[in-house]
C-alpha positions as CSV (number, residue, x, y, z in Angstrom):
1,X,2.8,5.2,-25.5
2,X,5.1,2.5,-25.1
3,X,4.5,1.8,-21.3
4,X,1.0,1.2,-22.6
5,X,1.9,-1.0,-25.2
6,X,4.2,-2.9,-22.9
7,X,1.4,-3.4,-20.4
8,X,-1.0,-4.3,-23.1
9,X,1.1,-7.2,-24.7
10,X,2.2,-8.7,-21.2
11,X,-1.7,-8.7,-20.0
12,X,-2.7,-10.8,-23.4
13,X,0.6,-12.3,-23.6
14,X,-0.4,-13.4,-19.7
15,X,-4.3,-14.3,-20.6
16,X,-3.1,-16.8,-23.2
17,X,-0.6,-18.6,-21.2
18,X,-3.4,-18.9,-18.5
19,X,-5.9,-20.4,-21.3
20,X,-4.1,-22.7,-22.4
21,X,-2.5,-23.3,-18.5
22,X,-5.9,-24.7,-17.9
23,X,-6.0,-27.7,-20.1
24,X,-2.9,-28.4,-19.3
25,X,-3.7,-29.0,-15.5
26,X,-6.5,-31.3,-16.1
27,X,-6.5,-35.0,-15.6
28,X,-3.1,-34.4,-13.4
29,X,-2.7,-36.1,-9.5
30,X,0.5,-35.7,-7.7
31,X,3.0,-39.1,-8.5
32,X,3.5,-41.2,-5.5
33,X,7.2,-40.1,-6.1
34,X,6.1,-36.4,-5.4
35,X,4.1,-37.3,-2.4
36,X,7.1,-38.6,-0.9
37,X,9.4,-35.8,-1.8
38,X,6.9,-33.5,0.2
39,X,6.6,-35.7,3.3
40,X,10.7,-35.5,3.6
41,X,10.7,-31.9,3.1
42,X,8.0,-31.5,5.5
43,X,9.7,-34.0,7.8
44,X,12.7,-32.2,7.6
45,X,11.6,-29.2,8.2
46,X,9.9,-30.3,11.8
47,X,13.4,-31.1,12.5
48,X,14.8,-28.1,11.9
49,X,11.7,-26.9,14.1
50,X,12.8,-29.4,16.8
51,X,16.5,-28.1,16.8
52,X,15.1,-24.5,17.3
53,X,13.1,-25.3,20.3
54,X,16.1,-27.4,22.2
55,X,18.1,-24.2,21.3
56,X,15.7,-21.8,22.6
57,X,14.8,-20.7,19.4
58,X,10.7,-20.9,19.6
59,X,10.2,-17.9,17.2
60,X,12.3,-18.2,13.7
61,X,13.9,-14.8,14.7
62,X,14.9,-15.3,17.9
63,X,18.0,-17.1,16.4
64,X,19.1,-14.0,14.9
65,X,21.9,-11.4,16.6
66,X,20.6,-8.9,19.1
67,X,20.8,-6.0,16.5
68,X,18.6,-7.3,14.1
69,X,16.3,-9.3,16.4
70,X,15.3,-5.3,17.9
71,X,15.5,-4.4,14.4
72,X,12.6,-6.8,13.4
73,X,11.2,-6.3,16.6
74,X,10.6,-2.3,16.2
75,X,9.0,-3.1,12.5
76,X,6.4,-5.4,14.2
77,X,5.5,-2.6,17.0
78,X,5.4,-0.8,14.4
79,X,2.0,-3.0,13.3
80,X,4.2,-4.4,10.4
81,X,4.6,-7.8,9.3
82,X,8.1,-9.5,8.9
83,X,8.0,-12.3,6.0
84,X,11.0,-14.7,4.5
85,X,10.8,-16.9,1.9
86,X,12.7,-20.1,3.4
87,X,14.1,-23.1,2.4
88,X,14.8,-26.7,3.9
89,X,17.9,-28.4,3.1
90,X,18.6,-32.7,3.6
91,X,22.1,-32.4,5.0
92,X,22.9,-29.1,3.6
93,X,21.6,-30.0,-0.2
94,X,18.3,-29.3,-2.0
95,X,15.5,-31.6,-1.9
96,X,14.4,-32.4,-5.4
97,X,10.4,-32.5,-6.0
98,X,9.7,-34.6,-8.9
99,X,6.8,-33.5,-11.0
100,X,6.0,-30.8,-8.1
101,X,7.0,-27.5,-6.3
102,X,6.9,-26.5,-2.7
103,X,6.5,-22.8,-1.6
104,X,8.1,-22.3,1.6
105,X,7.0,-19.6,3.6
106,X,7.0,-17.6,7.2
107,X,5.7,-14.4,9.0
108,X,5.6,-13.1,12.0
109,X,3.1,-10.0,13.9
110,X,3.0,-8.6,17.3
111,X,-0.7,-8.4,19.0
112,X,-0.3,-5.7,21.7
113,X,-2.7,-6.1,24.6
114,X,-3.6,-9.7,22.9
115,X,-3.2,-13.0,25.5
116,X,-1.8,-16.2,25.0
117,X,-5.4,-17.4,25.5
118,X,-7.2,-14.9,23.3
119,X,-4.6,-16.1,20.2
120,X,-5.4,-19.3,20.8
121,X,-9.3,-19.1,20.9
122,X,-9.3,-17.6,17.5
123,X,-6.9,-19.9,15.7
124,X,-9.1,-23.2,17.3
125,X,-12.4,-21.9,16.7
126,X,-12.7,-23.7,13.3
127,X,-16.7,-23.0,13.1
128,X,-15.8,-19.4,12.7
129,X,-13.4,-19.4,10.2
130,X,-15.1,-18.9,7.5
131,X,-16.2,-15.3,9.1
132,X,-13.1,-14.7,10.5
133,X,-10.3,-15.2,7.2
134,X,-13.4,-14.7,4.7
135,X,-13.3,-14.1,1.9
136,X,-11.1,-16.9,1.6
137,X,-12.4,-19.6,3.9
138,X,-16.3,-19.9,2.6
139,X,-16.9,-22.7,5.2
140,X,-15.2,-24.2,7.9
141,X,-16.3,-26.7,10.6
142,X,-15.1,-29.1,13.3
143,X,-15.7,-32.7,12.2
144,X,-13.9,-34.3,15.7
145,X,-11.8,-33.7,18.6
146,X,-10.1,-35.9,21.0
147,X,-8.0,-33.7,23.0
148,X,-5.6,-31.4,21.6
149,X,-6.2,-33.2,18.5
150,X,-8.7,-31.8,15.6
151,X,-10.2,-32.9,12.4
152,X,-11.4,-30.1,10.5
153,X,-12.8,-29.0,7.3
154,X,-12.3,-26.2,5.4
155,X,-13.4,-25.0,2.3
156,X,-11.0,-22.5,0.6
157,X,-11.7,-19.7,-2.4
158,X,-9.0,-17.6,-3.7
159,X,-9.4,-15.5,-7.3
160,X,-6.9,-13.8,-9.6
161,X,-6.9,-14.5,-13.3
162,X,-8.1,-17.7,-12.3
163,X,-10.5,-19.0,-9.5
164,X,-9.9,-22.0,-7.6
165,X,-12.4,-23.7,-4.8
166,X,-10.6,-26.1,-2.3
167,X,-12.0,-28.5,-0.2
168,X,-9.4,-29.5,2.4
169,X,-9.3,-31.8,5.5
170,X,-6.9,-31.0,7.9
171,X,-5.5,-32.9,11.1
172,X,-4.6,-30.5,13.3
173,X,-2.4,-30.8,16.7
174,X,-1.7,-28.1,19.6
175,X,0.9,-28.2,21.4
176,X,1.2,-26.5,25.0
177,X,4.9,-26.2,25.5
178,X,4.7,-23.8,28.8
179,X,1.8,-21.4,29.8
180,X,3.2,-18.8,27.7
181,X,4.2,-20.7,24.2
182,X,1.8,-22.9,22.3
183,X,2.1,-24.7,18.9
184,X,-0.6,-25.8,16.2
185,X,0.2,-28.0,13.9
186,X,-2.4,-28.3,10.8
187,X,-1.6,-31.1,7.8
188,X,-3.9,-31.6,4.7
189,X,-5.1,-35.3,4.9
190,X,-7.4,-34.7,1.5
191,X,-7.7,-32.0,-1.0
192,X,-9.9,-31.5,-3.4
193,X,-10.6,-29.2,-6.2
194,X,-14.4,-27.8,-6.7
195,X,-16.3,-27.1,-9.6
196,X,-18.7,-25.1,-10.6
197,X,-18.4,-23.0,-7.0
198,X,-21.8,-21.8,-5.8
199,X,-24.3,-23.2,-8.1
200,X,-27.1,-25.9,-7.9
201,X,-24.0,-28.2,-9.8
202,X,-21.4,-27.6,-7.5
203,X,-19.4,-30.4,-7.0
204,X,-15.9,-32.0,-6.5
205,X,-13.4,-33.2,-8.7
206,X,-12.2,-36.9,-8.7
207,X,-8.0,-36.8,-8.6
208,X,-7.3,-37.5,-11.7
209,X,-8.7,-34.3,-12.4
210,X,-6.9,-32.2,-10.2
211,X,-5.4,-28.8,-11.4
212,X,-2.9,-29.0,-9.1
213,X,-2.9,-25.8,-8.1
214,X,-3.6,-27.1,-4.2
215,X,-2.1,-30.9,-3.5
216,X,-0.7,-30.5,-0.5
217,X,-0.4,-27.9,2.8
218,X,1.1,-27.9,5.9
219,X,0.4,-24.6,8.5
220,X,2.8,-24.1,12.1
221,X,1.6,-21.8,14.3
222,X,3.9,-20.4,17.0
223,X,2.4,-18.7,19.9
224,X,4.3,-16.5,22.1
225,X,2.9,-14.3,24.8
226,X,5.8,-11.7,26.5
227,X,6.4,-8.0,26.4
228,X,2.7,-7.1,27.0
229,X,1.5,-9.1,24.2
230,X,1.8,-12.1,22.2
231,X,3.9,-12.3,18.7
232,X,2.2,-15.2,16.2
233,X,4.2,-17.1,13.7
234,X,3.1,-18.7,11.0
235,X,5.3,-21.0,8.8
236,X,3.5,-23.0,6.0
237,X,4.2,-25.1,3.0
238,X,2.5,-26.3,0.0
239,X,3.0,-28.2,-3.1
240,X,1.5,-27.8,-6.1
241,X,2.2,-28.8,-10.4
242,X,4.8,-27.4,-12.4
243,X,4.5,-25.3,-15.2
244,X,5.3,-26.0,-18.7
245,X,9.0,-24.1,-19.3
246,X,7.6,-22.3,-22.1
247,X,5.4,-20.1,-19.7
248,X,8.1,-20.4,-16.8
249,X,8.7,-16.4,-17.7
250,X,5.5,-15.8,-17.4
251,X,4.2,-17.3,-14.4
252,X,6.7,-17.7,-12.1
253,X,7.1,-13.7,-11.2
254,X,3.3,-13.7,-10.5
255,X,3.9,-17.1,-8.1
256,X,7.0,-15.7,-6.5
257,X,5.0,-12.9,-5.0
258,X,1.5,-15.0,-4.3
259,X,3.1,-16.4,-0.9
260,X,3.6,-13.0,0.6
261,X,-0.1,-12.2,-0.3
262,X,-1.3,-15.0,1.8
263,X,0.5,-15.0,4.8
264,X,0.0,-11.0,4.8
265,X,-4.0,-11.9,4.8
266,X,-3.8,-15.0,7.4
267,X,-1.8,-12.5,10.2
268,X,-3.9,-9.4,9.5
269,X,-6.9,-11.5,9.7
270,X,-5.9,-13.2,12.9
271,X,-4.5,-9.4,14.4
272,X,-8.2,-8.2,13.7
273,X,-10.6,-11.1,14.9
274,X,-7.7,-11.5,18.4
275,X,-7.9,-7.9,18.9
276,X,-11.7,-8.0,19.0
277,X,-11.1,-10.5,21.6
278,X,-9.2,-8.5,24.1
279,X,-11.1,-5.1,23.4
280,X,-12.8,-4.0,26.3
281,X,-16.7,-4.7,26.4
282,X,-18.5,-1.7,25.4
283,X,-20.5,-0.4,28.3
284,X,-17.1,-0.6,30.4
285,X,-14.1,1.8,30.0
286,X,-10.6,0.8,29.2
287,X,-9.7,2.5,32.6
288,X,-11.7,0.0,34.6
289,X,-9.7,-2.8,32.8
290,X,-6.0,-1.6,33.1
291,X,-3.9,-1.7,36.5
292,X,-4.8,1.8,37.8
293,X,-0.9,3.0,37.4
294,X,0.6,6.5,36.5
295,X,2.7,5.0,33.9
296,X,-0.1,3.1,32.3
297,X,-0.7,3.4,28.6
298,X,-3.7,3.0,27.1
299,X,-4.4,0.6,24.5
300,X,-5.5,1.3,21.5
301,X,-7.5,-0.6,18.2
302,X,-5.1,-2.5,16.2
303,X,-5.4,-0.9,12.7
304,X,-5.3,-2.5,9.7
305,X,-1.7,-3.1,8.3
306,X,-2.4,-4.8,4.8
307,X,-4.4,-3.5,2.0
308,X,-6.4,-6.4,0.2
309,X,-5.0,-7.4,-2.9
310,X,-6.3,-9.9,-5.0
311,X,-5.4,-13.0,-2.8
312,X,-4.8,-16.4,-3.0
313,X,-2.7,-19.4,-1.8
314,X,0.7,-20.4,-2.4
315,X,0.2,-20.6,-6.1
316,X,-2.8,-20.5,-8.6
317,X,-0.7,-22.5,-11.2
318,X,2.8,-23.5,-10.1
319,X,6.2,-22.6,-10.8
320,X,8.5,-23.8,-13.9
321,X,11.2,-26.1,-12.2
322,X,10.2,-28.7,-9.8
323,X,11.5,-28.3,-6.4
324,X,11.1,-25.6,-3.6
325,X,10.3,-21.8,-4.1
């Protein structure tokens, strides 16, 4: 009886905080003081990037010893994600986010049989979004493009205790470092929260009247196509409230965990709509499409590696201490 006692209390205990959470993160914009402490971090972090490339380092875990780079290697061919929490420091110290909290994320997959080409055309065709990462993209378009450069809209859902409705602008950059390596770049430029999601009355929220759940986000995707396939990397940021301490307990367990969630949904749903891409049509054979070669293995369908959880973004509220998570 007491493990059901013990789950009772913590789900009330947990529906109260939430309540009254709610209130508390109306009438609340990001300070001009947080703003900035989230363009140095992000700054800072496309530094870090910078270093990486001149080093040779184009994937996060190519910096790592030969042991545990085949290590992680062998648990993506094994259709497994690799995720770590990560953290940018200002000359080796932590960047303080007034009145805010960035969650710092990255993951990493292995497409076998998937091009460079194939990656890319799922990842830049914003009109499809919302069919290919739904449910949580509900619409997506391409307002402009000059170039390698994109404006784009997206309008994202995520549910849990809570629901939240996004409408985010993003400017969005690819980068074509060599045939076989290509960044893209994606920054919020305006976020807004939406209310009353799928009714006549749906609408958005002025700033002032932000949750803060969602103020900011940043997304870097690294390309890489070698060993018969391509690995994608995605590396993203956000920034959201804080929490009230009092509910710091709470919360910030359920936060910790929300990242994971995400990026585990963003590369499974990139796998599945890239692998459609470089299945073979289905009047022809995959034996008319491989080298004819004795040693040739045959591909086969990419299967899906994450069970769907609840899912959300970085954070439905935000964590107790301001700062990065």
């Amino acid at each position: 009886m007491q493990p059901a006692i013990s789950r009772s209390f913590f789900s009330t205990l947990l529906a109260a905080a939430i309540s009254l959470l709610a209130p508390l993160a109306r009438a609340h914009e990001p300070k001009p003081e947080t703003l900035a402490a989230f363009d140095h971090y992000r700054d800072k972090t496309e530094v870090r990037m910078d270093s990486d490339l001149l080093a040779g380092h184009f994937l996060y875990i190519d910096q790592f010893p030969g042991p545990r780079r085949h290590e992680i290697d062998a648990q993506l061919r094994r259709n497994e994600f690799f995720l770590e929490q990560l953290h940018t420091l200002d000359d080796g110290h932590h960047i303080h986010v007034p009145g805010g909290i960035i969650h710092h994320w990255m993951g990493i997959a292995f497409l076998p049989g998937v091009t460079l080409a194939q990656t890319k055309s799922v990842l830049e065709d914003y009109a499809r979004e919302k069919e290919n990462y739904f449910p949580d993209v509900r619409q997506s378009r391409l307002l402009s493009q000059n170039g390698n450069d994109s404006e784009v809209f997206l309008q994202f859902y995520s549910k849990t205790i809570v629901t939240a409705v996004f409408n985010v602008n993003f400017a969005s950059r690819t980068t074509n470092y060599s045939p076989t390596r290509t960044q893209i770049r994606s920054c919020s430029t305006r976020v807004a929260d939406v209310e009353n999601f799928a009714t006549p009355n749906e609408h958005e929220l002025p700033p002032a009247d932000s949750r803060g759940y969602l103020w900011k986000l940043c997304t870097w995707w690294h390309i890489e196509e070698k060993d018969r396939g391509t690995y994608i990397q995605v590396e993203a940021i956000e920034l959201s409230r804080t929490v009230p301490f009092a509910f710091a307990w709470i919360v910030n367990p359920i936060i910790r965990n929300v990242p994971k969630t995400f990026l585990s949904h963003l590369l499974s749903a990139t796998q599945k709509a890239a692998a459609k891409k470089s299945a073979p049509p289905a009047n022809e054979s995959v034996s008319q499409i491989l080298p004819p070669r004795p040693s040739s293995v045959l591909l086969c369908a990419l299967c899906d590696s994450v069970a769907s959880p609840p899912r959300t973004f970085f954070s439905q509220a935000a964590a107790s201490t301001t700062g990065s998570s």
